[in-house]
BALOBA-1460 file (C-alpha; in Angstrom, 3 decimals):
// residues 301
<rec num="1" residu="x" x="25.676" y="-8.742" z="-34.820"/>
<rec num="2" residu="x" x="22.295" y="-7.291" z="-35.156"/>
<rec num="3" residu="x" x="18.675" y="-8.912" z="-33.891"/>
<rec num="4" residu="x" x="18.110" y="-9.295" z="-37.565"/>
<rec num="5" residu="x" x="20.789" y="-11.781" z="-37.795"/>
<rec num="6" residu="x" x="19.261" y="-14.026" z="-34.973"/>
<rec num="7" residu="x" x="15.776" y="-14.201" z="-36.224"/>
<rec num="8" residu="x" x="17.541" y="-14.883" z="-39.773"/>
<rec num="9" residu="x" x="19.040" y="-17.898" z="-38.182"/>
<rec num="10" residu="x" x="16.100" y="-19.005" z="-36.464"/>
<rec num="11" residu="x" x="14.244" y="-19.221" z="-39.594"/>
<rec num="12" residu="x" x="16.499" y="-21.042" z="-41.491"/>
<rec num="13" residu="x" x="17.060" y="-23.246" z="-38.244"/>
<rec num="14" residu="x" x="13.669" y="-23.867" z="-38.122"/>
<rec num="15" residu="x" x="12.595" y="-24.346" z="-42.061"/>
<rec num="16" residu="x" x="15.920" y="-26.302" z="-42.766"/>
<rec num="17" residu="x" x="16.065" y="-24.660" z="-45.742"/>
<rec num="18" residu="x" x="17.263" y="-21.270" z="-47.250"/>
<rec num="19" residu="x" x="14.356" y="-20.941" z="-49.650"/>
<rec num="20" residu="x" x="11.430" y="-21.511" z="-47.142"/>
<rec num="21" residu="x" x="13.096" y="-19.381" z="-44.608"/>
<rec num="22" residu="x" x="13.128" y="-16.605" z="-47.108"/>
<rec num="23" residu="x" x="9.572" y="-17.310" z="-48.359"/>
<rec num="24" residu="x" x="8.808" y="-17.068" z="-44.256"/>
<rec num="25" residu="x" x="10.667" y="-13.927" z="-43.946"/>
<rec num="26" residu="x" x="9.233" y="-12.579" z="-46.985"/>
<rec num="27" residu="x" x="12.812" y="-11.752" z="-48.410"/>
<rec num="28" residu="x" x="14.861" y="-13.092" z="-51.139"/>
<rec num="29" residu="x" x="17.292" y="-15.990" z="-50.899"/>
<rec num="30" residu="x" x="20.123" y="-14.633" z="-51.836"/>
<rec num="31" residu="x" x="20.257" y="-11.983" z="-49.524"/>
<rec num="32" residu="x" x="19.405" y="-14.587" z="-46.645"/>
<rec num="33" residu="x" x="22.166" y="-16.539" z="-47.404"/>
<rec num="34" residu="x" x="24.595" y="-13.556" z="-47.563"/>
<rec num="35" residu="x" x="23.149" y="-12.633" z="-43.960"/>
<rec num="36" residu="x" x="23.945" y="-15.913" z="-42.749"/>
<rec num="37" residu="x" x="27.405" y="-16.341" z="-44.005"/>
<rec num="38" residu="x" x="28.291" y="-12.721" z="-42.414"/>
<rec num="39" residu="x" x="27.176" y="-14.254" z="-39.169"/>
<rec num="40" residu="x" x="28.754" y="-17.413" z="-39.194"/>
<rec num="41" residu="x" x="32.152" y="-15.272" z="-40.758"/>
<rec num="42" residu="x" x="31.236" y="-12.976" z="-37.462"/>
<rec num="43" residu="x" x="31.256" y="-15.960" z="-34.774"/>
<rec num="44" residu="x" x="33.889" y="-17.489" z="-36.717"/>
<rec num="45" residu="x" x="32.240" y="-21.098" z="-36.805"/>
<rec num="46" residu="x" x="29.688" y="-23.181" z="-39.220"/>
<rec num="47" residu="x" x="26.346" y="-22.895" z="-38.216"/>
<rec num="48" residu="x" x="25.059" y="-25.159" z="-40.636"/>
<rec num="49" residu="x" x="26.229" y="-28.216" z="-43.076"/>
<rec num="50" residu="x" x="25.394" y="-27.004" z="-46.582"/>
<rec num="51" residu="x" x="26.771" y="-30.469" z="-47.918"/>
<rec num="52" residu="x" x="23.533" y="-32.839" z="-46.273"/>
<rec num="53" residu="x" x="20.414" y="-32.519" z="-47.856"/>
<rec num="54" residu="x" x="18.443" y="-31.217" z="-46.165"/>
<rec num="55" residu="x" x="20.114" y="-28.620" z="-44.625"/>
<rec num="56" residu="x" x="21.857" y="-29.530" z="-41.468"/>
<rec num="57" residu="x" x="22.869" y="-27.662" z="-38.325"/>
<rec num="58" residu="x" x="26.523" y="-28.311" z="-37.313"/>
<rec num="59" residu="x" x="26.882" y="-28.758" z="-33.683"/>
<rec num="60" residu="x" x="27.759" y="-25.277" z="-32.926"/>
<rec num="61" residu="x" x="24.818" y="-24.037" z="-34.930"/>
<rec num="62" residu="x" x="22.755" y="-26.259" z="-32.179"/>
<rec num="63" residu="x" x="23.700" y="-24.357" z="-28.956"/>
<rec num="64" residu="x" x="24.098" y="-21.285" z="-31.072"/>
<rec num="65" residu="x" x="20.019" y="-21.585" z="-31.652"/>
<rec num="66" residu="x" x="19.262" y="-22.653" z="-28.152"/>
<rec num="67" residu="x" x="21.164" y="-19.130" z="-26.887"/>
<rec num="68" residu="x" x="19.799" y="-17.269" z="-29.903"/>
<rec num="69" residu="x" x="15.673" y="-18.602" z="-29.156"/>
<rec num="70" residu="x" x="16.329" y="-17.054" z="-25.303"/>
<rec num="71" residu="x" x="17.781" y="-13.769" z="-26.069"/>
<rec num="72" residu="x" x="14.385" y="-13.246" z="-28.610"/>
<rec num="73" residu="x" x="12.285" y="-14.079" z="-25.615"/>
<rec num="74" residu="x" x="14.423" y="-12.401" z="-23.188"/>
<rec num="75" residu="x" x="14.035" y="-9.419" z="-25.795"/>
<rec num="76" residu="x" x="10.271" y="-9.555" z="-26.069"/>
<rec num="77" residu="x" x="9.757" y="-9.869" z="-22.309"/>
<rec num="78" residu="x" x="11.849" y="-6.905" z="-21.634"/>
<rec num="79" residu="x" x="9.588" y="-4.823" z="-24.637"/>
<rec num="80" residu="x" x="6.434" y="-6.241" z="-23.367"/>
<rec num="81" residu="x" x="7.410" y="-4.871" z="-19.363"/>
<rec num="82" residu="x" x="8.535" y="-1.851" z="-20.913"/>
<rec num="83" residu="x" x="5.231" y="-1.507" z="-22.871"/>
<rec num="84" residu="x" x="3.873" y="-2.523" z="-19.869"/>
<rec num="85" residu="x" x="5.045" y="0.367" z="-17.934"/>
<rec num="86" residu="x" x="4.430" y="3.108" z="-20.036"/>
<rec num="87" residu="x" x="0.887" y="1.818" z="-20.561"/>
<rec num="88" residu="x" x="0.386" y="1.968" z="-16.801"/>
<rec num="89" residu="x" x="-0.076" y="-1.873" z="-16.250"/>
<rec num="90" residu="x" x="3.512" y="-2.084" z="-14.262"/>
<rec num="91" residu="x" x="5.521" y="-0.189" z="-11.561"/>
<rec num="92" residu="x" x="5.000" y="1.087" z="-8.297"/>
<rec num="93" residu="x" x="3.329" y="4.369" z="-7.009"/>
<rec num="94" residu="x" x="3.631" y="6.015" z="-4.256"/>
<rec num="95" residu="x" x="0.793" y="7.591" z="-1.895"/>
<rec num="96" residu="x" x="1.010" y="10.030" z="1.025"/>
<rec num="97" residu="x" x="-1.962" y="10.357" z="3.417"/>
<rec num="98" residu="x" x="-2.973" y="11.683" z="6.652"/>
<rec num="99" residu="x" x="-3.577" y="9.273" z="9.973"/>
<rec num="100" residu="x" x="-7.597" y="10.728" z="9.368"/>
<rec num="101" residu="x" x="-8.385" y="10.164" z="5.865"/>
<rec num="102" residu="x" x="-7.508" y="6.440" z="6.067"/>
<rec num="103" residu="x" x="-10.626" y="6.335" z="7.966"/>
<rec num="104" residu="x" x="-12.442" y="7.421" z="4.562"/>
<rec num="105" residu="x" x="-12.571" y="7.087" z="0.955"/>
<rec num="106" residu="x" x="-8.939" y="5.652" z="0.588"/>
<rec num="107" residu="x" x="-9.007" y="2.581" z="2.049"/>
<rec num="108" residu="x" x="-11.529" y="1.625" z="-1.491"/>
<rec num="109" residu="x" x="-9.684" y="3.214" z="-4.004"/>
<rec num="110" residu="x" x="-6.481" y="1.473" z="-2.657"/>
<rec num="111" residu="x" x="-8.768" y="-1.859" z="-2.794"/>
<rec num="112" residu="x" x="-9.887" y="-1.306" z="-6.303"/>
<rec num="113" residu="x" x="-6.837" y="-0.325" z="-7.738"/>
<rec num="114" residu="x" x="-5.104" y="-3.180" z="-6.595"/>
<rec num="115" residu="x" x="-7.913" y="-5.299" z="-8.079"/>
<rec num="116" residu="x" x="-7.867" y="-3.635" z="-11.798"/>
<rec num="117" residu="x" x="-3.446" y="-3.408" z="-10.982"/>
<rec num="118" residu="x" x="-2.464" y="-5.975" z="-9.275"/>
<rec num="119" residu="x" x="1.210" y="-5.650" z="-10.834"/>
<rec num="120" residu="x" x="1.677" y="-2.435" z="-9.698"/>
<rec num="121" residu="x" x="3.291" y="-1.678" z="-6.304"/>
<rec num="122" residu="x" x="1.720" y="0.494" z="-3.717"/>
<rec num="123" residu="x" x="3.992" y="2.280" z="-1.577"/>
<rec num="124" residu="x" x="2.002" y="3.909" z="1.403"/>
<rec num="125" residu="x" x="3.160" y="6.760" z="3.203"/>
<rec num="126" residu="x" x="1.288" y="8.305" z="6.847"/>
<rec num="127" residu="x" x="2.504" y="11.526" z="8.038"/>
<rec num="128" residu="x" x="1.147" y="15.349" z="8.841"/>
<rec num="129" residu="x" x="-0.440" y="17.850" z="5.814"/>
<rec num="130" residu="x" x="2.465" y="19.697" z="5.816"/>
<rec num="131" residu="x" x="5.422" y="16.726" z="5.567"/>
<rec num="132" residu="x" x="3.248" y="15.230" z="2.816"/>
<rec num="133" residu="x" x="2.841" y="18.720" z="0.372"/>
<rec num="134" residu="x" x="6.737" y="18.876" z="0.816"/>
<rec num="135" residu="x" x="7.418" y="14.832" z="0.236"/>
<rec num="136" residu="x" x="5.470" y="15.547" z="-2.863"/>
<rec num="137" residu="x" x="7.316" y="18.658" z="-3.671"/>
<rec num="138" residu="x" x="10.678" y="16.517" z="-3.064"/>
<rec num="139" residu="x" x="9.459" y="13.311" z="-5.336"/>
<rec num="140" residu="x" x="9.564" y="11.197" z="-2.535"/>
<rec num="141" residu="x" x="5.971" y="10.538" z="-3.013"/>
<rec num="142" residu="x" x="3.433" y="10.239" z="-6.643"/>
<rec num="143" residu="x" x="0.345" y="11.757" z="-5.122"/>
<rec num="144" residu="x" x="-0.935" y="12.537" z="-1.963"/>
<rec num="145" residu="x" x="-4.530" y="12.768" z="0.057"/>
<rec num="146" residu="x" x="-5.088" y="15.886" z="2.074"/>
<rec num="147" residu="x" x="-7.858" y="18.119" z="3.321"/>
<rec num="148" residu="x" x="-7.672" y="21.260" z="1.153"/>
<rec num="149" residu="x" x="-6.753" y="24.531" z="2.312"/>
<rec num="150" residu="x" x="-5.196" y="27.674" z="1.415"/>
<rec num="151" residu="x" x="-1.382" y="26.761" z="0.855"/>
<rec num="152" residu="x" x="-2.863" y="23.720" z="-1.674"/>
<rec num="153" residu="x" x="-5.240" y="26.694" z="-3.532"/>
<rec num="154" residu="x" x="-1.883" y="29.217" z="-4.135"/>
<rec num="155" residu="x" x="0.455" y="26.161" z="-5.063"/>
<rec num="156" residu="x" x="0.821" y="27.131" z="-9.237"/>
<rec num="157" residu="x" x="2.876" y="23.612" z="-8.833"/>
<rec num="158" residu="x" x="0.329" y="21.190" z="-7.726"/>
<rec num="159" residu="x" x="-2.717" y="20.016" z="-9.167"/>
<rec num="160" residu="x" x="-5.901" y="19.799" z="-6.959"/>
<rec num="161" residu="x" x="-8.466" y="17.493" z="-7.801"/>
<rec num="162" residu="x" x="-11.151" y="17.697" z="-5.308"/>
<rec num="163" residu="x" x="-12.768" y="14.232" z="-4.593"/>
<rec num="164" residu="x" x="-15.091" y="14.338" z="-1.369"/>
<rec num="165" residu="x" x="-16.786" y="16.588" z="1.235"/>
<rec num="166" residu="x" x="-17.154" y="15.570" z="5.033"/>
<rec num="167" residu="x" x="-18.875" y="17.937" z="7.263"/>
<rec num="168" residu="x" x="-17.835" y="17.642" z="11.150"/>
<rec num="169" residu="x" x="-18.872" y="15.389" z="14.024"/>
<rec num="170" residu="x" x="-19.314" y="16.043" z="17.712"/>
<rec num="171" residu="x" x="-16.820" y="13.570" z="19.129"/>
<rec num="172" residu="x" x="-18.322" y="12.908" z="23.332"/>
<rec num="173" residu="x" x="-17.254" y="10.727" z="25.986"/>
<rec num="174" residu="x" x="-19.990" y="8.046" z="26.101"/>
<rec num="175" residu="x" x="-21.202" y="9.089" z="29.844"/>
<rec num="176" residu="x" x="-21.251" y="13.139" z="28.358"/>
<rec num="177" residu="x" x="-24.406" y="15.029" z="29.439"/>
<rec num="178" residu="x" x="-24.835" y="15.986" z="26.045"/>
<rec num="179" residu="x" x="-24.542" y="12.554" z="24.653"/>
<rec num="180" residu="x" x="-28.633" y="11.535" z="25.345"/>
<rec num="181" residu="x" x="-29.479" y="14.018" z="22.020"/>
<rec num="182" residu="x" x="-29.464" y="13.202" z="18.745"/>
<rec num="183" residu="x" x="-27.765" y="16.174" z="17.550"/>
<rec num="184" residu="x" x="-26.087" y="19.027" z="19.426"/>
<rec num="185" residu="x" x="-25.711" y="22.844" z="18.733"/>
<rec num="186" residu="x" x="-21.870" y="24.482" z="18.960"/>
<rec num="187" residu="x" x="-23.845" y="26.651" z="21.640"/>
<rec num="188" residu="x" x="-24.315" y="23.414" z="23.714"/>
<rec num="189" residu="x" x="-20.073" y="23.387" z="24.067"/>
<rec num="190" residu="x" x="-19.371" y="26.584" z="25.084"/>
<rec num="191" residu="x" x="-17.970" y="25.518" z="28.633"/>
<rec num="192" residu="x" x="-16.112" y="22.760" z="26.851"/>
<rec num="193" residu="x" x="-12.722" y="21.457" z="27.002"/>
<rec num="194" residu="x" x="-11.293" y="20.562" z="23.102"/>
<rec num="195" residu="x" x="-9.226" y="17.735" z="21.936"/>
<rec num="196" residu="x" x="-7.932" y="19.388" z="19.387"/>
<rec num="197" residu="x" x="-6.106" y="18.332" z="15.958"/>
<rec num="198" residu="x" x="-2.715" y="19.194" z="15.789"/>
<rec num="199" residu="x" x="-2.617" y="22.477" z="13.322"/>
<rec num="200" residu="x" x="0.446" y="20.549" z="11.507"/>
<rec num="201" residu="x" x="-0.830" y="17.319" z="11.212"/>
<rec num="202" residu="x" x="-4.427" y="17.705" z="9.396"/>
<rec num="203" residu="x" x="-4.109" y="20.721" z="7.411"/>
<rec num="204" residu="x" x="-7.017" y="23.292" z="7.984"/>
<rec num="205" residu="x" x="-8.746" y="21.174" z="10.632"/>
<rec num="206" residu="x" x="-7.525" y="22.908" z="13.695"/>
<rec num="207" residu="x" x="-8.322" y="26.355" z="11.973"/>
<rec num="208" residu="x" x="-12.193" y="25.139" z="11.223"/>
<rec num="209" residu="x" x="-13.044" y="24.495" z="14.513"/>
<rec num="210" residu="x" x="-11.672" y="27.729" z="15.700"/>
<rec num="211" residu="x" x="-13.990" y="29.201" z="12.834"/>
<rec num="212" residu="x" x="-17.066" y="27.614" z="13.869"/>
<rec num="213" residu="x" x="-16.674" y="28.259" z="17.613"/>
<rec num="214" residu="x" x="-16.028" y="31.805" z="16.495"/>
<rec num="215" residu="x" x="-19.332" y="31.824" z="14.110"/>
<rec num="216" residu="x" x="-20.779" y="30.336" z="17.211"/>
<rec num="217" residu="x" x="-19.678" y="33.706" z="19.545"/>
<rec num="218" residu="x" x="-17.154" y="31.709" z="21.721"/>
<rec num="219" residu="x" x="-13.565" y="30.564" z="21.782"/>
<rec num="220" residu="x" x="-12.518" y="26.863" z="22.342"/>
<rec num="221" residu="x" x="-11.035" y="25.752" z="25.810"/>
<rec num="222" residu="x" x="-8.167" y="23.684" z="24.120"/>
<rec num="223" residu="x" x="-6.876" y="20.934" z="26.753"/>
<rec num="224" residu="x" x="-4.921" y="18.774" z="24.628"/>
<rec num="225" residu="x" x="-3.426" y="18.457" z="20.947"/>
<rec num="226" residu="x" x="-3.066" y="15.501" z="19.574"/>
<rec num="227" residu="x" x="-1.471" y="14.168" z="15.836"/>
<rec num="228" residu="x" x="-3.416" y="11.360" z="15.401"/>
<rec num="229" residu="x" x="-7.284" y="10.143" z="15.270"/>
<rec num="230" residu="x" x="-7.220" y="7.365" z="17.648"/>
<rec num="231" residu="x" x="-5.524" y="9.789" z="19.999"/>
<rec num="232" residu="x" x="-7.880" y="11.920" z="20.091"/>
<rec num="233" residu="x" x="-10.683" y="9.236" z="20.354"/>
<rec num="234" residu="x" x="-8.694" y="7.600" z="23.539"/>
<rec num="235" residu="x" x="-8.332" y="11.015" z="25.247"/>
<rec num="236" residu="x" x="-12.370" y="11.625" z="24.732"/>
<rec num="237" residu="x" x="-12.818" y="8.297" z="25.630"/>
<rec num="238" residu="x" x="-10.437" y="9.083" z="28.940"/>
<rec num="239" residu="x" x="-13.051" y="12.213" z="29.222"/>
<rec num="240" residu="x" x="-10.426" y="14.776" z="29.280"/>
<rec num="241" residu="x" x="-12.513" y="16.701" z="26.980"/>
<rec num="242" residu="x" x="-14.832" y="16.627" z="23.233"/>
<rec num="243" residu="x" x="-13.775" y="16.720" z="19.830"/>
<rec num="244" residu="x" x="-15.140" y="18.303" z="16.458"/>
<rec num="245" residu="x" x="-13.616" y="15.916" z="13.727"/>
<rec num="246" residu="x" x="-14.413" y="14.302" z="10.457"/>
<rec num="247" residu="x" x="-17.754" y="12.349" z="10.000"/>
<rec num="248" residu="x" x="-15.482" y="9.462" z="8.594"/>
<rec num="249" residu="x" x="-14.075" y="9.257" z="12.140"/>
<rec num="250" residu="x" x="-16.957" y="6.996" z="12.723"/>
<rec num="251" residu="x" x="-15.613" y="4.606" z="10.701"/>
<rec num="252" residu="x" x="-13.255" y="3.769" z="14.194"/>
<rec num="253" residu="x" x="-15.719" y="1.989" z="16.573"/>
<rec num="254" residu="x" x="-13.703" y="2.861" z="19.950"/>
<rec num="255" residu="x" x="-15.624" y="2.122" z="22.800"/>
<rec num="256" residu="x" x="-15.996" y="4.803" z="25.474"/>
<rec num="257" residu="x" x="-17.346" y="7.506" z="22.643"/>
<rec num="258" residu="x" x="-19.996" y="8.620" z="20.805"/>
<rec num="259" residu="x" x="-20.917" y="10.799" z="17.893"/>
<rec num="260" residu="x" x="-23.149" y="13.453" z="16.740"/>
<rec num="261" residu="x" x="-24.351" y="15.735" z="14.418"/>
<rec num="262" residu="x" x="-24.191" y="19.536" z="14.574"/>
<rec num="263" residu="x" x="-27.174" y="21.313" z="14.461"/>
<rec num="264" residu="x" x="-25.626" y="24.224" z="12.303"/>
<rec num="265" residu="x" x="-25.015" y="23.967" z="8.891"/>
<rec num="266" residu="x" x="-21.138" y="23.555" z="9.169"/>
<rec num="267" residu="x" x="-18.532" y="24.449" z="6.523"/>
<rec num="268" residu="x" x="-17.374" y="20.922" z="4.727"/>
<rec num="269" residu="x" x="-13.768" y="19.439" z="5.035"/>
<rec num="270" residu="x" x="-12.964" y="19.057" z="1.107"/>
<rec num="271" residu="x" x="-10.747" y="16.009" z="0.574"/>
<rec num="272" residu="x" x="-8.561" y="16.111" z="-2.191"/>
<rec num="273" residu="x" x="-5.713" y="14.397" z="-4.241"/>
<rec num="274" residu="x" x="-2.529" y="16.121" z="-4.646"/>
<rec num="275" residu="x" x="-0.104" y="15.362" z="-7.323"/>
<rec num="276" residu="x" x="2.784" y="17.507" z="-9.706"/>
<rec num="277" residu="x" x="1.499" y="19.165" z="-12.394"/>
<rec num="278" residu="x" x="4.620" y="18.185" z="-14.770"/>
<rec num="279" residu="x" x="4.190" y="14.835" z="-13.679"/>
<rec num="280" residu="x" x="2.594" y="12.427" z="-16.504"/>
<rec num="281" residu="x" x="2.839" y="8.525" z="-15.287"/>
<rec num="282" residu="x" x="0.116" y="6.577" z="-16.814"/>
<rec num="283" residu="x" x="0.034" y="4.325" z="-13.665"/>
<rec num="284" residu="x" x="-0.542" y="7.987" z="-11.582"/>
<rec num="285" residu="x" x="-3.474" y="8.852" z="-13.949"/>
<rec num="286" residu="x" x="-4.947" y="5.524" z="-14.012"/>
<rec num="287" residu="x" x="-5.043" y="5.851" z="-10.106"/>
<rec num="288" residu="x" x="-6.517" y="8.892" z="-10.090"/>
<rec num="289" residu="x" x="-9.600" y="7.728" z="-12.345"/>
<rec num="290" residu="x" x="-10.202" y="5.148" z="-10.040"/>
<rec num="291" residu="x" x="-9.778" y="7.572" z="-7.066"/>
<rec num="292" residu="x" x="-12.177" y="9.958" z="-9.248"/>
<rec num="293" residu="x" x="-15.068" y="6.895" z="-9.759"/>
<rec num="294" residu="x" x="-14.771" y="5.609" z="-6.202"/>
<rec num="295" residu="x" x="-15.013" y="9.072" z="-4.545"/>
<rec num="296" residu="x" x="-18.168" y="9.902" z="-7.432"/>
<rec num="297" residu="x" x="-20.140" y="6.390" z="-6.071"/>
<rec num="298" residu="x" x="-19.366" y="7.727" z="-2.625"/>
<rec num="299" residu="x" x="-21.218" y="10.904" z="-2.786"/>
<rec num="300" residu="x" x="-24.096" y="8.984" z="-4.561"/>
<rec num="301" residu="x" x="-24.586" y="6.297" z="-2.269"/>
């Protein structure tokens, strides 16, 4: 039995009559007829009483059409998803980010994609740089968000699209001498204990600071490491020393700290989206235009 044979039926169900079902199908009649008698030979019943005028379905032929009308639409739903899918409209993606840049840019683009997608699935994944290049690396993630460095640059793999550029903050207890002026030179924390980043768990950050304290003829007094944001923000809140982070960190109002500018023109932390290159889901590149337009209106605004 063939899908052919069911919409052949259907039509003649429906017209009650060989020659309008063929005029419908725009086929002849004789070959319609031949169809349906090699279907009815197939199920090895009547489907319809040729002897009544008009045509007739027998009572087989009336829960064979009823089971025949459901597998069509059960066919068309399954091509529309399918469609569906390949068009990007349908599915799931998955998206690895760091504890810091879902103080950013990514909470939007996760808000407008939803809103143009709401049939697709995100799957959201937090952990350090490093566990997210190799999640990607292993499929268990689509694409990720990470602060560039140089293991992203050498990766022939990977494709790197660059979407914004933060410079750093000075992160100070709220009762800091420093934290009366409205912007403060790395000069100014030269005697200064460091919350610092963890190296694995915000690739490059760790390594910036130690640049600019370095550009700044001094080495950081390192106290504590910490993996996540609000860590770091409770221990300068605690006053067990200052952090250099993010500017988006502002976008966590915890009481007990304030932020401010650096004097010196400081090197930017470049946030990009990570994804395979042999990797070619529409729903992954209809993501990353949206990431692409959000992060553009970002840097405009």
């Amino acid at each position: 039995m063939e899908l052919r044979h069911l919409r052949y039926f259907i039509a003649v169900a429906d017209e009650l009559s060989f020659s309008r079902a063929a005029a419908r199908l725009q086929m002849a009649q004789p070959p319609l007829s031949q169809q349906i008698q090699a279907l009815e030979a197939e199920l090895g019943v009547q489907l319809f009483d040729r002897k009544k005028r008009p045509l007739q379905l027998t009572l087989a032929g009336i829960a064979f059409l009823e089971e025949a009308r459901a597998m069509l639409i059960q066919l068309e739903q399954a091509v529309q998803k399918t469609q569906r899918i390949y068009q990007g409209e349908l599915g799931y993606l998955t998206v690895g980010f760091t504890s810091s840049i879902a103080n950013g840019v990514l909470p939007n683009i996760l808000r407008s994609f939803r809103q143009h997608y709401p049939q697709v699935k995100l799957i959201l994944r937090e952990d350090n740089s490093a566990f997210q290049i190799q999640g990607l690396r292993d499929q268990q993630t689509d694409v990720i968000f990470v602060y560039q460095d140089s293991v992203l640059t050498e990766a022939s793999d990977l494709i790197v699209m660059p979407l914004t550029q933060e410079p750093l903050i000075v992160v100070l207890p709220q009762e800091h001498r420093l934290s009366g002026q409205l912007n403060i030179a790395l000069t100014d924390l030269v005697s200064e204990e460091f919350i610092m980043p963890l190296r694995q768990a915000v690739s490059g950050l760790s390594d910036q600071i130690h640049y600019l304290c370095a550009q700044a003829g001094f080495v950081p007094k390192v106290a504590q490491e910490a993996t996540f944001m609000v860590t770091i923000l409770g221990l300068v809140a605690g006053e067990m020393g200052i952090s250099l982070l993010p500017l988006s960190v502002q976008n966590l109002q915890r009481k007990g700290v304030v932020y401010r500018p650096i004097q010196e023109q400081t090197a930017m932390k470049q946030l990009s989206a990570v994804w395979r290159r042999n990797d070619s889901s529409a729903i992954l590149q209809r993501f990353l235009n949206i990431a692409q337009v959000i992060s553009l209106n970002e840097c405009h605004d």
